[in-house]
N, C-alpha and C positions, 0 to 999 in steps of 0.2 A: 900825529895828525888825527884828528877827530874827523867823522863824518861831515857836521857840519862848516869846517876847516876846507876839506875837501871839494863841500858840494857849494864852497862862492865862487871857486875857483875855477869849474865847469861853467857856472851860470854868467859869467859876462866879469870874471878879475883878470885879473893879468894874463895868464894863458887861456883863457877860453872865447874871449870875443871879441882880442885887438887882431881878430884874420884879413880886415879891408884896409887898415892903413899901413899896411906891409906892400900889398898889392898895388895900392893906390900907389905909390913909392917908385914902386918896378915901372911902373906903365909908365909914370914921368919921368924916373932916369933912360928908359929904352926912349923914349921920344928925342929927349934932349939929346942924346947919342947921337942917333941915329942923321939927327938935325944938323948935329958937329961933324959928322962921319959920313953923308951925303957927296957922292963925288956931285952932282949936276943936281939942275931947277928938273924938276917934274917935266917940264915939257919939251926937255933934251933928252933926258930918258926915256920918255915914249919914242921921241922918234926914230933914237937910237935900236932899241926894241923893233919897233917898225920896219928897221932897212934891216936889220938883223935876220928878223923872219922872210920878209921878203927874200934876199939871198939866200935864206935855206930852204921858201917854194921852189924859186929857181930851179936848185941844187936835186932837190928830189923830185923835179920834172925832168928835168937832162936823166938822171940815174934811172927811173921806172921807161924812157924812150930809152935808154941804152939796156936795160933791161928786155924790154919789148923785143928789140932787134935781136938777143940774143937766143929766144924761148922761140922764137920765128925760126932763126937759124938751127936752133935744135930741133924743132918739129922739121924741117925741110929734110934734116940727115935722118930722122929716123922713118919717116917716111922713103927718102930710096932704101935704108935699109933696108924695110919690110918688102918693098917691088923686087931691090935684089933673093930677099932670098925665097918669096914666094915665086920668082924665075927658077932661082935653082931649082926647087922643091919639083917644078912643074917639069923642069929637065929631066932630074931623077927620076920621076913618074913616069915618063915619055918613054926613059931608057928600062924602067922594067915591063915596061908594058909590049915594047921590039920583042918579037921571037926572035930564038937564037937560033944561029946555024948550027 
């Protein structure tokens, strides 16, 4: 092959500048697909989507309130914790601080 063999070939021959009607190709077979292979009309699918998310605000409003009650319930124990053992603490104080007989 010669240079200028070469350089039609880059500039708009056969492999150099049929890259849109390849493309163009795809974009219409994916449509017509997609168009074949559609379970529902668009506006069954929205609202399907719709009650979909709705039941999963729901879902993670129940979860974050059951959540809440739970971080409630662990701040409650760890707080008598702490009462418990700064009781003890203040016992043990108490008992070294008794003279001894």
């Amino acid at each position: 092959m010669s240079d200028q063999d070469n350089g039609s070939m880059v500039e708009g021959g056969a492999r150099g500048g049929g890259r849109l009607g390849p493309f163009v190709l795809g974009v219409a077979v994916g449509v017509a697909l997609g168009m074949l292979f559609a379970p529902e009309a668009g506006d069954a699918t929205r609202g399907k989507v719709r009650r979909r998310l709705r039941g999963l605000s729901e879902r993670a409003i129940d979860k974050a309130e059951e959540l809440g009650g739970i971080v409630a319930d662990a701040a409650e124990d760890l707080a008598e914790r702490r009462a418990r053992r700064a009781a003890s603490r203040r016992g043990q104080a108490a008992e070294e601080d008794e003279p001894l007989e």
